[in-house]
C-alpha positions as CSV (number, residue, x, y, z in Angstrom):
1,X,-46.6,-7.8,15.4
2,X,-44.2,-6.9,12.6
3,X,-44.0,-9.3,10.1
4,X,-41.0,-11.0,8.7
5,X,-40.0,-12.4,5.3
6,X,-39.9,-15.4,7.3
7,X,-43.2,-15.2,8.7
8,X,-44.0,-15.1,5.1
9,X,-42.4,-18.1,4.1
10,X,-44.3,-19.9,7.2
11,X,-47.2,-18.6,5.5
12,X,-46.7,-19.6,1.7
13,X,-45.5,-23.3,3.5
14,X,-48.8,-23.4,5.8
15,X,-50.8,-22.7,2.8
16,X,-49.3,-25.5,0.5
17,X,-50.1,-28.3,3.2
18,X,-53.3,-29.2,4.7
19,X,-51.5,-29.0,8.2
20,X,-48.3,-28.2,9.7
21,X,-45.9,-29.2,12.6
22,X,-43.6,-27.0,14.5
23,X,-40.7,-29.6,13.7
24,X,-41.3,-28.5,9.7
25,X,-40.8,-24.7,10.0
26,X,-37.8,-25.8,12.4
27,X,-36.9,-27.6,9.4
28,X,-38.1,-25.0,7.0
29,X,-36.4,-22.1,8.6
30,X,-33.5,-23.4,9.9
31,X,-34.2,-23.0,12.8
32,X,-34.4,-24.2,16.1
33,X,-37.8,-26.1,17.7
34,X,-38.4,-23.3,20.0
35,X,-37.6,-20.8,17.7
36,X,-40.1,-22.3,15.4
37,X,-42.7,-22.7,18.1
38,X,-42.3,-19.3,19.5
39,X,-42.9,-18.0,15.2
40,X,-46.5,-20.1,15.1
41,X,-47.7,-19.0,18.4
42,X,-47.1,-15.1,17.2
43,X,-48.6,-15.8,13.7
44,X,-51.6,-17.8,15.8
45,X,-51.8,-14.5,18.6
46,X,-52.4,-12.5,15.3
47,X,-54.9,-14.6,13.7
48,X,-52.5,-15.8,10.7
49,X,-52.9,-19.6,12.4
50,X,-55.1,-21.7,13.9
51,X,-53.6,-25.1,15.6
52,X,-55.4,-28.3,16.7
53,X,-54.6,-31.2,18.6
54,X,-56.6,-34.0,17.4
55,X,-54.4,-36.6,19.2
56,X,-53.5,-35.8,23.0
57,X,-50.1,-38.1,22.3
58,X,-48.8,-35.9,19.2
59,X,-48.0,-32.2,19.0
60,X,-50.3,-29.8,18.2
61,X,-50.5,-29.4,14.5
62,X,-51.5,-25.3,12.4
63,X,-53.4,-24.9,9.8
64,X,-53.0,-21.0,7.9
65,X,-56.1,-19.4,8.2
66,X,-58.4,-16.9,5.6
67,X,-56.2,-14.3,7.3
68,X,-53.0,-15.7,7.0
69,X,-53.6,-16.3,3.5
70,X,-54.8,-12.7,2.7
71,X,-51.4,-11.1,4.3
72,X,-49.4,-13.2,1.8
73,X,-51.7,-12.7,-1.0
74,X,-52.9,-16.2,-1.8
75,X,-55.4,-17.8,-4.1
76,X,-55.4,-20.9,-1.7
77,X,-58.6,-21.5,-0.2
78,X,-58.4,-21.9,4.0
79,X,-57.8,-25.7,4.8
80,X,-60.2,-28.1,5.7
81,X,-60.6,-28.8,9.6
82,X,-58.0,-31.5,10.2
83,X,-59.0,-35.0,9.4
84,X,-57.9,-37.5,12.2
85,X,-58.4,-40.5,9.8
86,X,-55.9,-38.8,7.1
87,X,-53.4,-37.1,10.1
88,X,-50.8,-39.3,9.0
89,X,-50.7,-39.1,5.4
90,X,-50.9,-35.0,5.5
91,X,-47.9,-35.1,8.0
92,X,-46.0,-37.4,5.6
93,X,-46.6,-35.2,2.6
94,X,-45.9,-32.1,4.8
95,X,-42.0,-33.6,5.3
96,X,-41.6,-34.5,1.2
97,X,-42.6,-31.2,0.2
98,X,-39.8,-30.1,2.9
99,X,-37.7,-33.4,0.9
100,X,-37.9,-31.9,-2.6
101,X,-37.7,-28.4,-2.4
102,X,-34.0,-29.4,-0.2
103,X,-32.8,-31.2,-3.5
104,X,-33.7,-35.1,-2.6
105,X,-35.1,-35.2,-5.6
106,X,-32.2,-33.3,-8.0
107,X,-32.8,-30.0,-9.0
108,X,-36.4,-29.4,-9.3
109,X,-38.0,-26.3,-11.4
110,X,-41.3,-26.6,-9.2
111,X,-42.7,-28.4,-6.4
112,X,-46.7,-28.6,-7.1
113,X,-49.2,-29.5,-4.0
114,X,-52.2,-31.0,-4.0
115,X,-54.1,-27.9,-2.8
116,X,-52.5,-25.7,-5.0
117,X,-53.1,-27.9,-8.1
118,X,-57.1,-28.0,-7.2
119,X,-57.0,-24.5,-6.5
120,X,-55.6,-23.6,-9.7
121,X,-58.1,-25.8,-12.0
122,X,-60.7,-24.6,-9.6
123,X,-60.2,-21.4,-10.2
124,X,-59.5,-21.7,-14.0
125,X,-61.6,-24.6,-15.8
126,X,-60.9,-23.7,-19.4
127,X,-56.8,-23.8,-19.1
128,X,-54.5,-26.6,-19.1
129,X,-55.9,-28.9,-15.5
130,X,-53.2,-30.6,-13.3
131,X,-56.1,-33.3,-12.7
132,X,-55.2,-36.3,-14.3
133,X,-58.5,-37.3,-16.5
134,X,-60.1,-40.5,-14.8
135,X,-62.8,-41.4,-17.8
136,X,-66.0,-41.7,-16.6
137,X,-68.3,-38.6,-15.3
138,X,-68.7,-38.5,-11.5
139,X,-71.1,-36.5,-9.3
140,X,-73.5,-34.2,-11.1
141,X,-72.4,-35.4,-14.4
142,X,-68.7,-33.9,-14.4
143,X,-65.4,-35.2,-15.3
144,X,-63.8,-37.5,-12.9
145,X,-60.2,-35.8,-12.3
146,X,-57.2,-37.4,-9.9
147,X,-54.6,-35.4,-8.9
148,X,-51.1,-36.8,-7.1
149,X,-50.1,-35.7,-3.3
150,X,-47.6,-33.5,-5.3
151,X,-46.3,-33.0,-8.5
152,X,-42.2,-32.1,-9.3
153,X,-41.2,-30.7,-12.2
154,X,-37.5,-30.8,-13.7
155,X,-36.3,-28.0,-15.1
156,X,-36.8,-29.2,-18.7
157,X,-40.4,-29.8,-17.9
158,X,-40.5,-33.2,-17.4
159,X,-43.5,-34.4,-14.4
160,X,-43.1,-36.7,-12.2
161,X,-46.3,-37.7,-9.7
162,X,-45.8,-38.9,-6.3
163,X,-47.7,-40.2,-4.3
164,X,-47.3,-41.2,-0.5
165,X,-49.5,-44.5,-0.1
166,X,-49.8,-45.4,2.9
167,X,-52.6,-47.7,3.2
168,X,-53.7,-49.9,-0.1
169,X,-56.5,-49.3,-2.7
170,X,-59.2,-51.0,-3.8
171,X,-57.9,-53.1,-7.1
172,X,-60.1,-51.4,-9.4
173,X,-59.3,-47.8,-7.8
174,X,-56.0,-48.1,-8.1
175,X,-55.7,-49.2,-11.8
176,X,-57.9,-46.6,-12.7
177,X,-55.4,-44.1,-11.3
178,X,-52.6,-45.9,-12.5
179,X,-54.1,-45.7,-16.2
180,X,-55.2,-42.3,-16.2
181,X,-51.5,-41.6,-15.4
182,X,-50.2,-43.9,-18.2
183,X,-53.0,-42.0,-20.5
184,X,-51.4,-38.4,-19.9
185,X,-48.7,-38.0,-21.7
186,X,-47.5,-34.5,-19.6
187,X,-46.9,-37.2,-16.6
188,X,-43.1,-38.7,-17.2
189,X,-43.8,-41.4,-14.0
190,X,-45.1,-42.1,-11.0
191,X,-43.5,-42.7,-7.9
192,X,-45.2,-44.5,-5.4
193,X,-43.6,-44.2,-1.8
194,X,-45.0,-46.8,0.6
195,X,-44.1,-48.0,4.1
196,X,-45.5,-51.5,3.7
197,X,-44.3,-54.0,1.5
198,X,-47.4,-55.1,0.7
199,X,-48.8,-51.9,-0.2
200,X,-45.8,-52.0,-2.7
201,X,-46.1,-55.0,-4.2
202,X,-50.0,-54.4,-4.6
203,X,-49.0,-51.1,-6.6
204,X,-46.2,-53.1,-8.9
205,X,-48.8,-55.8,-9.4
206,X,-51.6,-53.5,-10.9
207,X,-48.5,-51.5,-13.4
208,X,-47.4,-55.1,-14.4
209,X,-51.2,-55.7,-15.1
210,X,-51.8,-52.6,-17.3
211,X,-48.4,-53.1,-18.8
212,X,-46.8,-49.9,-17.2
213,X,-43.8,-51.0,-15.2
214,X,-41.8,-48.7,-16.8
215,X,-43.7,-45.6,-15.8
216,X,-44.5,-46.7,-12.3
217,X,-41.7,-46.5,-9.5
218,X,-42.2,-47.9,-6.0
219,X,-39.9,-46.8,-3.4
220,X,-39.8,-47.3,0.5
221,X,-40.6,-44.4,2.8
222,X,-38.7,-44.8,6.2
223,X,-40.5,-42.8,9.3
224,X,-38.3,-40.9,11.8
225,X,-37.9,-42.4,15.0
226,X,-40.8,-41.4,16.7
227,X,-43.1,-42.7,13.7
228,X,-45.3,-43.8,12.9
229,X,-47.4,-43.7,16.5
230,X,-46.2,-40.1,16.6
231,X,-47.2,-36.7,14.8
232,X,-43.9,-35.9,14.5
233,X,-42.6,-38.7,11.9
234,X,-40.9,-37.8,9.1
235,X,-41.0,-39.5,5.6
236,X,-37.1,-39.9,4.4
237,X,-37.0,-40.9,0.9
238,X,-34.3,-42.5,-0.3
239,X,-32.0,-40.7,-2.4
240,X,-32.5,-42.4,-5.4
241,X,-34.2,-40.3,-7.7
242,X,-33.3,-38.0,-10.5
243,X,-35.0,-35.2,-11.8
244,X,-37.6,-37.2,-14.7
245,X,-36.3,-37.5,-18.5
246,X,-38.1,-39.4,-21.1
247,X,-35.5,-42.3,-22.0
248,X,-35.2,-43.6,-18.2
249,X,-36.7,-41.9,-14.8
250,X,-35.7,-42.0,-11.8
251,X,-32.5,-44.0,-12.2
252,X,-30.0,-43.0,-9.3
């Protein structure tokens, strides 16, 4: 098999995400569906992929293999096998990765995942973490660290964390994330995209008790038409939001 720039970009996107779906790299590319199904079952004859198909209703879904990562260089460590229970929520985050590096968000110097941001502190302890400092020493007597489904980044630095929640947290969870966002002082807001209005109003509720309105942003998440029973959904955000800036965030 000869192997494209675009196979490349398949590869960098595949390695970002905890799974893939042939409608992203048809969106990713460009492309057509079966163009884009065609690309993952080459890069899967050639060992790049593996795919899995942990719901018999919903399309098969590829995750980049130690393989695929080598070809393209990465420090990314494989993916975990895919995990039914959170199928939903790494599809979701698979389409706003797609949603801010096409310019929903404004123009956007970086687009940070979540396994690249525990890769890097991973692999480098001593520098500057992405995780967001908890308080409190978790398992084996280390720091207890959150870090945001992804992390965009203006080009004048500015850091906005958003998170796709999907189903509610426990009260006392969820202010302790909430806090140790309002306690870094690299993190301009969070945005909170939800699909239930309860889930919404439970986030607004705990930023109104820690005083933080102003740094927390909930906004709706609409699913595509075949969502949310199917694997195929994909998260629209509103376009609401501007790139971050100190004086007031996400005002569009």
């Amino acid at each position: 098999m000869r192997i494209t720039e675009r196979d490349r970009v398949v590869l960098a996107f595949a390695g970002e995400q905890k799974l893939v779906l042939a409608d992203q790299v048809k969106a990713l590319l460009g492309t057509s569906l079966e163009a884009a199904a065609r690309r993952l079952r080459a890069l899967r004859a050639e060992g790049f992929l593996d795919a899995d198909r942990p719901f018999a209703e919903q399309p098969a879904c590829h995750q980049v293999t130690r393989e695929g990562l080598a070809l393209i260089e990465s420090r990314l460590p494989t993916p975990r096998a895919v995990d039914r229970a959170h199928y939903r929520h790494d599809v979701g985050v698979g389409w706003l990765w797609l949603a801010a590096r096409a310019g929903v968000w404004g123009e956007l110097s970086d687009v940070v995942s979540e396994r690249a941001m525990r890769s890097r502190d991973g692999r480098a302890p001593g520098a500057e973490r992405y995780g967001v400092r908890l308080g409190g020493l978790g398992p084996g007597g280390r720091e207890r660290f959150h870090y945001p489904d992804l992390l965009l980044v203006d080009p004048n630095g500015h850091r906005v964390a958003v998170e796709l929640e999907l189903s509610g947290k426990g009260h006392r969870r969820l202010e302790g994330i909430l806090g140790g966002y309002a306690a870094d002082p690299r993190i301009d807001a969070a945005l909170y995209l939800v699909d239930k209005p309860s889930v919404g109003r439970n986030v607004q509720a705990a930023a109104r008790a820690l005083g933080i309105s102003d740094l927390v942003h909930v906004q709706r998440a609409q699913w595509g038409e075949n969502a949310p029973a199917a694997g195929t959904a994909r998260v629209r955000a509103r376009r609401q939001v501007r790139a971050a800036s100190k004086g007031g965030v996400l005002e569009r």
